[in-house]
N, CA, C and O atoms as a Tinker XYZ file with bonds, in Angstrom:
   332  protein
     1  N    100.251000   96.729000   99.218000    73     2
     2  CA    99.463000   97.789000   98.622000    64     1     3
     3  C     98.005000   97.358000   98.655000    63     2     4     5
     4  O     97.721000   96.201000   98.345000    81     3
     5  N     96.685000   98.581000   99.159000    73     3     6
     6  CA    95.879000   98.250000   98.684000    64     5     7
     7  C     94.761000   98.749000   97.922000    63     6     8     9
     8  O     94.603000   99.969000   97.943000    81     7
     9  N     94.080000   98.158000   97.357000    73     7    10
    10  CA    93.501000   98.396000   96.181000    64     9    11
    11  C     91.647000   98.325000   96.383000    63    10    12    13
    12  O     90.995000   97.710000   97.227000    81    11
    13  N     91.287000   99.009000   95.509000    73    11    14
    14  CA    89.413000   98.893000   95.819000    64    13    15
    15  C     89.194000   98.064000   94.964000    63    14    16    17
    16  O     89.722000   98.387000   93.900000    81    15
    17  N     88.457000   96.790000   94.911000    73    15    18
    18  CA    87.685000   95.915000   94.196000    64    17    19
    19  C     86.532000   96.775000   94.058000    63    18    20    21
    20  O     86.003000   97.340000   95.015000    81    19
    21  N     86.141000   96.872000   92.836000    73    19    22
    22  CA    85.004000   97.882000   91.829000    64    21    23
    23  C     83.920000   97.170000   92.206000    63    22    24    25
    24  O     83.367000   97.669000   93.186000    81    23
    25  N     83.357000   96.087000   91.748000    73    23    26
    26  CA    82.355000   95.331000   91.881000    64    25    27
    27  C     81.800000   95.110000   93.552000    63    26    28    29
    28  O     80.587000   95.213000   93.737000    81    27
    29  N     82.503000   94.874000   94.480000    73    27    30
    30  CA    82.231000   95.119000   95.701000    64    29    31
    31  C     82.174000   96.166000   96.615000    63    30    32    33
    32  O     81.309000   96.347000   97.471000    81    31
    33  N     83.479000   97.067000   96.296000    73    31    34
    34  CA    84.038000   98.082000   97.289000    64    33    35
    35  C     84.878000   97.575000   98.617000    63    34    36    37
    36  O     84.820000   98.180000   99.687000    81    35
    37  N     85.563000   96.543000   98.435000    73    35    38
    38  CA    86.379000   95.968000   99.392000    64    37    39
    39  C     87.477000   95.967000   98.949000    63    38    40    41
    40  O     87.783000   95.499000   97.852000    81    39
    41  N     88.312000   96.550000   99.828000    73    39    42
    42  CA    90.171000   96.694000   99.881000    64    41    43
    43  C     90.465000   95.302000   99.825000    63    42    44    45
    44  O     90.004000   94.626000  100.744000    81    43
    45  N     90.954000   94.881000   99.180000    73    43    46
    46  CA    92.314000   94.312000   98.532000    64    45    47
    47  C     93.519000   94.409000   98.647000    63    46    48    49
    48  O     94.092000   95.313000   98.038000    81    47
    49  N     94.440000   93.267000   99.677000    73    47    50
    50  CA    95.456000   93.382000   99.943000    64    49    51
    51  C     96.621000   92.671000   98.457000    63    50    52    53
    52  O     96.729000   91.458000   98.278000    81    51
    53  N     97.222000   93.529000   97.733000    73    51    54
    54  CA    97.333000   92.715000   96.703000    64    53    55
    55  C     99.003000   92.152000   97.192000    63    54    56    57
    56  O     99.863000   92.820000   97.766000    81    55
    57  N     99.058000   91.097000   96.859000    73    55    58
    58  CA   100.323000   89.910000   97.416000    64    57    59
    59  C    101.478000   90.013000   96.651000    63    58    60    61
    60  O    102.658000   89.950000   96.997000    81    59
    61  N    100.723000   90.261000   95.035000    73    59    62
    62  CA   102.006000   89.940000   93.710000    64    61    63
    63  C    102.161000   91.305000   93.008000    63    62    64    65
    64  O    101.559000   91.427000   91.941000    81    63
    65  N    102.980000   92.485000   93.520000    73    63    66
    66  CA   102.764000   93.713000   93.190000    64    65    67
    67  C    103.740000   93.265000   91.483000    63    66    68    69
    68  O    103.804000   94.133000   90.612000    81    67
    69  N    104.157000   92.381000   91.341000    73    67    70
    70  CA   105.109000   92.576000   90.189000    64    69    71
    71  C    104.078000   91.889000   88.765000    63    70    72    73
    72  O    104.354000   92.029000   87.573000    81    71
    73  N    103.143000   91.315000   89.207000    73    71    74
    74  CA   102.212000   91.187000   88.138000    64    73    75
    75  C    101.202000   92.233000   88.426000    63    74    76    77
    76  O    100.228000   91.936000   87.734000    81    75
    77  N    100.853000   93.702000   89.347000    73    75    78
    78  CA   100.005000   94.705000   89.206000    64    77    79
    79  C    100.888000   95.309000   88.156000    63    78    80    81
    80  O    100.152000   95.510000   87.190000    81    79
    81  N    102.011000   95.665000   87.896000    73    79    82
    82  CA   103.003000   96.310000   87.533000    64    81    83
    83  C    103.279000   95.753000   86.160000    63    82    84    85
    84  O    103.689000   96.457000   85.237000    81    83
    85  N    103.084000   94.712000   86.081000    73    83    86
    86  CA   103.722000   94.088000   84.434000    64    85    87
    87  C    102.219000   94.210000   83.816000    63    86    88    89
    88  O    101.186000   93.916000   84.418000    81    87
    89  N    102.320000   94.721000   82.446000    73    87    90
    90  CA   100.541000   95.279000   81.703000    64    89    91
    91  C    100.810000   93.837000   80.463000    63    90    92    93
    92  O    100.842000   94.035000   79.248000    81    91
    93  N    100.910000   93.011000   80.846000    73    91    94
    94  CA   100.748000   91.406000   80.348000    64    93    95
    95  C    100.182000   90.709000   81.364000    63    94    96    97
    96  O    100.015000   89.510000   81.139000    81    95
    97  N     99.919000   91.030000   82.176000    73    95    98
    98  CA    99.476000   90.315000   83.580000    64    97    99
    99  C     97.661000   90.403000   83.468000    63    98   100   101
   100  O     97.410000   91.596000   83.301000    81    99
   101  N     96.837000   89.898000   83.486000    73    99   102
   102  CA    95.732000   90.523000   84.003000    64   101   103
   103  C     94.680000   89.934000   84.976000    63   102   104   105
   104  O     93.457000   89.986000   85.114000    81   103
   105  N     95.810000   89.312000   85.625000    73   103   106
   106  CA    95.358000   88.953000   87.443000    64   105   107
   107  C     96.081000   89.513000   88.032000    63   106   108   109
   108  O     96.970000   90.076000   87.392000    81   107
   109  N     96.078000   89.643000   89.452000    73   107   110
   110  CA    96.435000   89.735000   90.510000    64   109   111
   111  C     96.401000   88.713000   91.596000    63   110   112   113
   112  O     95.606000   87.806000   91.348000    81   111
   113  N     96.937000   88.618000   92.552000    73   111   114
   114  CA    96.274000   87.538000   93.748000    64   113   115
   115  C     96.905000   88.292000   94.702000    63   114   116   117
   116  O     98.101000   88.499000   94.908000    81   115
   117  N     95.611000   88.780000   95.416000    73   115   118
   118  CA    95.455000   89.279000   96.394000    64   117   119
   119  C     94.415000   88.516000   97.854000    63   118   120   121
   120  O     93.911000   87.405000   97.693000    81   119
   121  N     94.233000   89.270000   99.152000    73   119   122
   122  CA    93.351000   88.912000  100.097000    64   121   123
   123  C     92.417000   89.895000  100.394000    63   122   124   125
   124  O     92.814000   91.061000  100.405000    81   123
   125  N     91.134000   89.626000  100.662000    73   123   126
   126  CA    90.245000   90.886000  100.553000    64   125   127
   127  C     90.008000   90.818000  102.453000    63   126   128   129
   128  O     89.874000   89.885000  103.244000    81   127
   129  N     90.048000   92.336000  102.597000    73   127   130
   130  CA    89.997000   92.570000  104.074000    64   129   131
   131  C     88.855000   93.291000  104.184000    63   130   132   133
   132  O     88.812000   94.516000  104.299000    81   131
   133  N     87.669000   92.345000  104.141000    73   131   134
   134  CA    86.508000   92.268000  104.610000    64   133   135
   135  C     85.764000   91.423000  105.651000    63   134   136   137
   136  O     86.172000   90.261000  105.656000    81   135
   137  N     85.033000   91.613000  106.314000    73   135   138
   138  CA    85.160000   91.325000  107.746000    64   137   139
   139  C     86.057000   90.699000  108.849000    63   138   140   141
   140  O     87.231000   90.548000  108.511000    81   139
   141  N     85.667000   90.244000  110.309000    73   139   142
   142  CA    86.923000   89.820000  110.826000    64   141   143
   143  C     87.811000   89.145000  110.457000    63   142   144   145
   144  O     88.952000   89.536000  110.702000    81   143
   145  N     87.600000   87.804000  109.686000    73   143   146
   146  CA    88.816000   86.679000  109.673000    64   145   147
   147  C     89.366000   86.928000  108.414000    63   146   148   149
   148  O     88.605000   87.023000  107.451000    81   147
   149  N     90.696000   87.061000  108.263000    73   147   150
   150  CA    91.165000   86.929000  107.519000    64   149   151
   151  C     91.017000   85.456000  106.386000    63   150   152   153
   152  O     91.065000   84.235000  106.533000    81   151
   153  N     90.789000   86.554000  105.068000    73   151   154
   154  CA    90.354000   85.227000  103.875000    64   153   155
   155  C     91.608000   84.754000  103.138000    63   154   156   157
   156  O     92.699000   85.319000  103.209000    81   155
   157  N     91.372000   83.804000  102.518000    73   155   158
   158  CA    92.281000   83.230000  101.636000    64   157   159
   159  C     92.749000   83.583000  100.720000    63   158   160   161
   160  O     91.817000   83.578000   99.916000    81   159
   161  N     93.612000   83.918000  100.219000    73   159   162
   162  CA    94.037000   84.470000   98.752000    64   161   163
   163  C     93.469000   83.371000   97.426000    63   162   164   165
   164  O     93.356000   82.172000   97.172000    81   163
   165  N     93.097000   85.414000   96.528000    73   163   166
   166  CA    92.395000   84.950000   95.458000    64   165   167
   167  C     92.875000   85.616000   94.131000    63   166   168   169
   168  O     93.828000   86.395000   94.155000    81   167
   169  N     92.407000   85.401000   93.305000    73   167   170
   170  CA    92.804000   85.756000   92.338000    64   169   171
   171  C     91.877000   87.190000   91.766000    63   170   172   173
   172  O     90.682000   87.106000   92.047000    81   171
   173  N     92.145000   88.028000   91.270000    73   171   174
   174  CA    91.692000   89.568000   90.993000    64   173   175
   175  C     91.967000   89.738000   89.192000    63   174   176   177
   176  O     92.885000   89.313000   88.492000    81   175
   177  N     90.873000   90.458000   88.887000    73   175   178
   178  CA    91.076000   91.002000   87.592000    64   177   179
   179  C     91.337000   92.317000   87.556000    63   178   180   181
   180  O     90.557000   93.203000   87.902000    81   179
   181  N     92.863000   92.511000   86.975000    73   179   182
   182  CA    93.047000   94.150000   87.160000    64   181   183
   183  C     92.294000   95.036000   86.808000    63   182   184   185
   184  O     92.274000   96.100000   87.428000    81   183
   185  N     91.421000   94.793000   85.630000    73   183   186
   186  CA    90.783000   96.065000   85.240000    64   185   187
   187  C     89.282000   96.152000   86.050000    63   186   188   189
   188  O     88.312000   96.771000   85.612000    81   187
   189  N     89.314000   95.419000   87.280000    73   187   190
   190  CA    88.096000   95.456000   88.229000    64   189   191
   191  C     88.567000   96.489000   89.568000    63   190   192   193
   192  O     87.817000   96.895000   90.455000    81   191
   193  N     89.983000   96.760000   89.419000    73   191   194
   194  CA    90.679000   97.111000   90.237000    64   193   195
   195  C     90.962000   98.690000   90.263000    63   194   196   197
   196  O     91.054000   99.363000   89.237000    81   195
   197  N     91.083000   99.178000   91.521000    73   195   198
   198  CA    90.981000  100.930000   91.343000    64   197   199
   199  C     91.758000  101.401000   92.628000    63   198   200   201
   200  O     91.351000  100.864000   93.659000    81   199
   201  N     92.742000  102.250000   92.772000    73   199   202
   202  CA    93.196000  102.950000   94.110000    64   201   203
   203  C     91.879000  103.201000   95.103000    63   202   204   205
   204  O     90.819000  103.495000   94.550000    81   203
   205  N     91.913000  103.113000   96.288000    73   203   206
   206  CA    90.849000  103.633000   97.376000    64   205   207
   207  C     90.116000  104.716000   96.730000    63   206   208   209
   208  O     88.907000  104.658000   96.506000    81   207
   209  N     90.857000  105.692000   96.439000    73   207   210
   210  CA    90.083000  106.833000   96.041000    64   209   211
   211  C     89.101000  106.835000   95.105000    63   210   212   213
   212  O     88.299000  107.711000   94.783000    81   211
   213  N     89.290000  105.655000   94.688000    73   211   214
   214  CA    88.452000  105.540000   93.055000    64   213   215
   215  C     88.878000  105.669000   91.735000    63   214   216   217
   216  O     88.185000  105.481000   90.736000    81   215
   217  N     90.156000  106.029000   91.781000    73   215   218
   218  CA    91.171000  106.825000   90.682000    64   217   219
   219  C     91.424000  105.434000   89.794000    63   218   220   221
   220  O     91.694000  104.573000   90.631000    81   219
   221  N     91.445000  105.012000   88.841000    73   219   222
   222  CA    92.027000  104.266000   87.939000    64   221   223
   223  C     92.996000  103.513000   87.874000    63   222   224   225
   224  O     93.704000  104.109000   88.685000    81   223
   225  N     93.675000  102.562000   87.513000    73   223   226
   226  CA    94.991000  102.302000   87.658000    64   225   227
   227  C     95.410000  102.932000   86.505000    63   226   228   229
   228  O     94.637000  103.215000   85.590000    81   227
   229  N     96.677000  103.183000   86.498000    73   227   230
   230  CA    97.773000  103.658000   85.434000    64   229   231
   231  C     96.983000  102.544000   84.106000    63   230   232   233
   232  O     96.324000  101.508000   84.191000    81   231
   233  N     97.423000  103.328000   83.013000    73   231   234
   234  CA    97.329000  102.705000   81.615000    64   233   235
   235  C     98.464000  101.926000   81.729000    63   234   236   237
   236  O     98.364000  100.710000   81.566000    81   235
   237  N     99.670000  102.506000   82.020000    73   235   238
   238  CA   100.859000  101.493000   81.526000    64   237   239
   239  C    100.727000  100.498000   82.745000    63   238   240   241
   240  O    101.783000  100.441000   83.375000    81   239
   241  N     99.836000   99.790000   83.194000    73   239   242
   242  CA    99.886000   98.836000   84.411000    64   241   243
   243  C     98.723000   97.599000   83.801000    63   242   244   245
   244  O     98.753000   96.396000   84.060000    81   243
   245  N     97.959000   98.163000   83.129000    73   243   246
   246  CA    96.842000   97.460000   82.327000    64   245   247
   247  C     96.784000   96.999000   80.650000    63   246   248   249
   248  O     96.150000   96.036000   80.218000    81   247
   249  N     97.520000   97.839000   79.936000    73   247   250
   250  CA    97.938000   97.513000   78.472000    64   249   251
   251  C     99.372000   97.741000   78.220000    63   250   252   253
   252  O    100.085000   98.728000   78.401000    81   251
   253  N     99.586000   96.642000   77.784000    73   251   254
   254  CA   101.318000   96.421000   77.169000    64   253   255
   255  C    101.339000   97.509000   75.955000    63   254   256   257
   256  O    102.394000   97.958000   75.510000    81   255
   257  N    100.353000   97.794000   75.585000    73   255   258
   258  CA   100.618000   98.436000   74.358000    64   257   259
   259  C    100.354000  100.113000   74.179000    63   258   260   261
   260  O    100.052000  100.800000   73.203000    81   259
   261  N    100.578000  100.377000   75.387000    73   259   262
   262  CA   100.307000  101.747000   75.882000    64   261   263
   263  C    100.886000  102.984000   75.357000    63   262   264   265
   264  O    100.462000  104.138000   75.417000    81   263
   265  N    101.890000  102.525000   74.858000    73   263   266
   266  CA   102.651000  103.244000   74.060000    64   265   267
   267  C    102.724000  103.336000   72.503000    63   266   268   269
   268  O    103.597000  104.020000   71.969000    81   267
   269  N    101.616000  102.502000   71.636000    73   267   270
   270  CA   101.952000  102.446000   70.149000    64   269   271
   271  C    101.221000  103.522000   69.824000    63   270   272   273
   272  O    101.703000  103.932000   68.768000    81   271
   273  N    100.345000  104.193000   70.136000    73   271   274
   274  CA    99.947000  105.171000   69.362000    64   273   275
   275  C    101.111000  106.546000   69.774000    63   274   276   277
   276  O    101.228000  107.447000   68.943000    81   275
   277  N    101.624000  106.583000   70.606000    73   275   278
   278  CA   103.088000  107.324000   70.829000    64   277   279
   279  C    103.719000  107.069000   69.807000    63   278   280   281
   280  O    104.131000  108.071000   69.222000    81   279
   281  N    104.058000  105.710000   69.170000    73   279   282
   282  CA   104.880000  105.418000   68.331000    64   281   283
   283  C    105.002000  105.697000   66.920000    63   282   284   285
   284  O    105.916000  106.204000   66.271000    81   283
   285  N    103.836000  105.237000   66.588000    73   283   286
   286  CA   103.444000  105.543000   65.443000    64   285   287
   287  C    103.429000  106.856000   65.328000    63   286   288   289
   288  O    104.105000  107.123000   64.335000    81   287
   289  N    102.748000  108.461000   66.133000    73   287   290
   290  CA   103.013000  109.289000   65.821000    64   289   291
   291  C    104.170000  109.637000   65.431000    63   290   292   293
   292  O    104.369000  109.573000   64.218000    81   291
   293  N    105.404000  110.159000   66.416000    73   291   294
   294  CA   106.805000  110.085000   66.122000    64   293   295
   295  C    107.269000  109.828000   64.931000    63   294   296   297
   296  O    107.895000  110.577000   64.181000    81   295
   297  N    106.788000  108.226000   64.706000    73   295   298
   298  CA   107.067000  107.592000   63.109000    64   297   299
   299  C    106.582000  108.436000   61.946000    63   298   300   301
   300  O    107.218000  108.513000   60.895000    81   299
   301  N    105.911000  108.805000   62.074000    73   299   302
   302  CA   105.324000  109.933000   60.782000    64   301   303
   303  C    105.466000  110.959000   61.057000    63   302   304   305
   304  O    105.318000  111.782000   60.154000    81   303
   305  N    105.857000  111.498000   62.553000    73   303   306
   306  CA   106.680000  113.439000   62.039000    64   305   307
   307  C    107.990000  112.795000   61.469000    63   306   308   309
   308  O    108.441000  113.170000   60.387000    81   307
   309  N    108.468000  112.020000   62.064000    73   307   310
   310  CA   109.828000  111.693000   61.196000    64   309   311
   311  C    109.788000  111.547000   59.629000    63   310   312   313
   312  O    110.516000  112.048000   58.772000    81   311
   313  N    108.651000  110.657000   59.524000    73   311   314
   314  CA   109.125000  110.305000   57.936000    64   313   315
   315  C    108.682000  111.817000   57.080000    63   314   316   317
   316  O    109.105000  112.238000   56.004000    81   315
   317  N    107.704000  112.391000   57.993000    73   315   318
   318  CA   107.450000  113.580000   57.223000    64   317   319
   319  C    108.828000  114.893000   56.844000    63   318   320   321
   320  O    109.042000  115.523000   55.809000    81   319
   321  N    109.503000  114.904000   58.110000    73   319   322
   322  CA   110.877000  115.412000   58.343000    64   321   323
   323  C    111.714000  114.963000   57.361000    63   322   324   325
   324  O    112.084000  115.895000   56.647000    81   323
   325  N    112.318000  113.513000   56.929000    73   323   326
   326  CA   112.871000  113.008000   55.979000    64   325   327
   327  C    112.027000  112.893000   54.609000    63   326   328   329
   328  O    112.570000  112.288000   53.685000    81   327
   329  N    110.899000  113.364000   54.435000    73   327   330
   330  CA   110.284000  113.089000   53.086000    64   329   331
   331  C    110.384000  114.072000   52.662000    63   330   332
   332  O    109.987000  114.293000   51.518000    81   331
């Protein structure tokens, strides 16, 4: 998969899609495919990181906790339901 580095504008071949994917992660190690020779793999900060288009990454890819304010709502129509 690849990805736009924000700070540069260079695609990013990212290597470890299962730490883009886990939102406890907040590296990556990827290779940046900028000019001819292929570079060495490096390490990436996800939230520097963006689809080609420019689009964002997913919330649930960047915070583990993406879901507590989901939670907590729920939690109080309920208790309101049972109160």
């Amino acid at each position: 998969m690849f990805l736009m580095h924000k700070p540069t504008g260079d695609l990013i071949e990212i290597l470890t899609l299962d730490q883009l994917f886990n939102p406890c992660a907040k590296e990556v190690t990827g290779v940046d495919h900028f000019g001819e020779e292929l570079q060495d793999p490096a390490s990436y900060q996800k939230i520097e990181l963006a689809f080609p288009s420019g689009e964002r990454l997913p919330r649930c890819w960047l915070d583990a906790h993406y879901r507590d304010t989901e939670r907590s709502t729920n939690q109080k129509e309920l208790s309101l339901k049972n109160g």
